[in-house]
C-alpha positions as CSV (number, residue, x, y, z in Angstrom):
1,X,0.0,0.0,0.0
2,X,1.4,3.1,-1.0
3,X,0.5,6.5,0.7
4,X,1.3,10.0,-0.8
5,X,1.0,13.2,1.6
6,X,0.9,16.4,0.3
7,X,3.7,19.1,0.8
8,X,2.9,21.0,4.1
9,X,1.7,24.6,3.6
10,X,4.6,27.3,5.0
11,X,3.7,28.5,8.5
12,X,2.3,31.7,8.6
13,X,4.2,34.4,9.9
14,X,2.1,36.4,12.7
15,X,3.4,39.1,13.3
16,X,1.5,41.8,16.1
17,X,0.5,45.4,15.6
18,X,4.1,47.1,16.5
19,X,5.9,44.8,14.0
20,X,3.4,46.3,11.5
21,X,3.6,49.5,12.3
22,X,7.1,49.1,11.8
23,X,6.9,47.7,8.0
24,X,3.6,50.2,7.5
25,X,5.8,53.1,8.9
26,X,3.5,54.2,11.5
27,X,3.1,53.3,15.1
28,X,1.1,50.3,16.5
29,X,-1.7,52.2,17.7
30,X,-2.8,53.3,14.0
31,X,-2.1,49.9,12.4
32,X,-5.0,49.7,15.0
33,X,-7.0,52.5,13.9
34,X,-6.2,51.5,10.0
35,X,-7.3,48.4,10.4
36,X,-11.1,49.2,12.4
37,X,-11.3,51.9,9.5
38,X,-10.7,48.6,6.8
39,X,-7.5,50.8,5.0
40,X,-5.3,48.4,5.8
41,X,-6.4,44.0,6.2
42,X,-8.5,43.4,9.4
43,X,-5.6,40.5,10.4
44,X,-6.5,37.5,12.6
45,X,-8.4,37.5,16.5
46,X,-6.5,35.2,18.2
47,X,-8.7,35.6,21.8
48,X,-8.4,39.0,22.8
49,X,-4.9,39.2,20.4
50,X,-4.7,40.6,16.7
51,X,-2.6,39.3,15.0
52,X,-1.2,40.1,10.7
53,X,0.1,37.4,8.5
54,X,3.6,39.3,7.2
55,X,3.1,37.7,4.0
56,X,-0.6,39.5,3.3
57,X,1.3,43.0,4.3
58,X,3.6,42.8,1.9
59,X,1.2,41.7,-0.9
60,X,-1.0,44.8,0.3
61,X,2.7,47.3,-0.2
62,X,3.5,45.9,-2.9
63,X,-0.7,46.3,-4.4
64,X,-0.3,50.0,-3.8
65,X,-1.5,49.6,-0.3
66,X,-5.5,50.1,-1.6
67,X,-7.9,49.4,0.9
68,X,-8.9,46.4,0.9
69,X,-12.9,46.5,1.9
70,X,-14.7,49.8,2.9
71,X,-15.3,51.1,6.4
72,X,-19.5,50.8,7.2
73,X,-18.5,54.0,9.8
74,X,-21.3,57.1,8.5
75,X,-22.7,54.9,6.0
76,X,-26.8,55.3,6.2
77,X,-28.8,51.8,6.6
């Protein structure tokens, strides 16, 4: 019997809001305030933790850092 396994995916680098704000250029508290606004990606809740995959960051740079989904903050229902 022969078994074949796939190739593992990478790990995903997590990386918190002040290593962000370091490769966004801006401090941890807006990566924050970026990310509730949707201008930059929401990230991953781990708990109470958010947490951004380094890869997505530097595919939103490199994309011309567009926002990626609009804020619903002053939109009428």
């Amino acid at each position: 019997m022969t078994t074949t396994t796939e190739p593992a995916a990478p790990p995903r680098r997590l990386i918190d809001a002040k290593a962000a704000g370091t490769l966004l250029g801006c401090s941890w508290r807006t990566v924050l305030r970026l990310a509730d606004a949707g201008k930059i990606p929401w990230g991953i809740k781990l708990g109470a933790l958010r947490r951004w995959d380094a890869s997505e960051l530097d595919a939103f740079i490199a994309g011309g850092c567009k926002a990626p989904r609009q804020s619903r903050k002053g939109v009428a229902s």
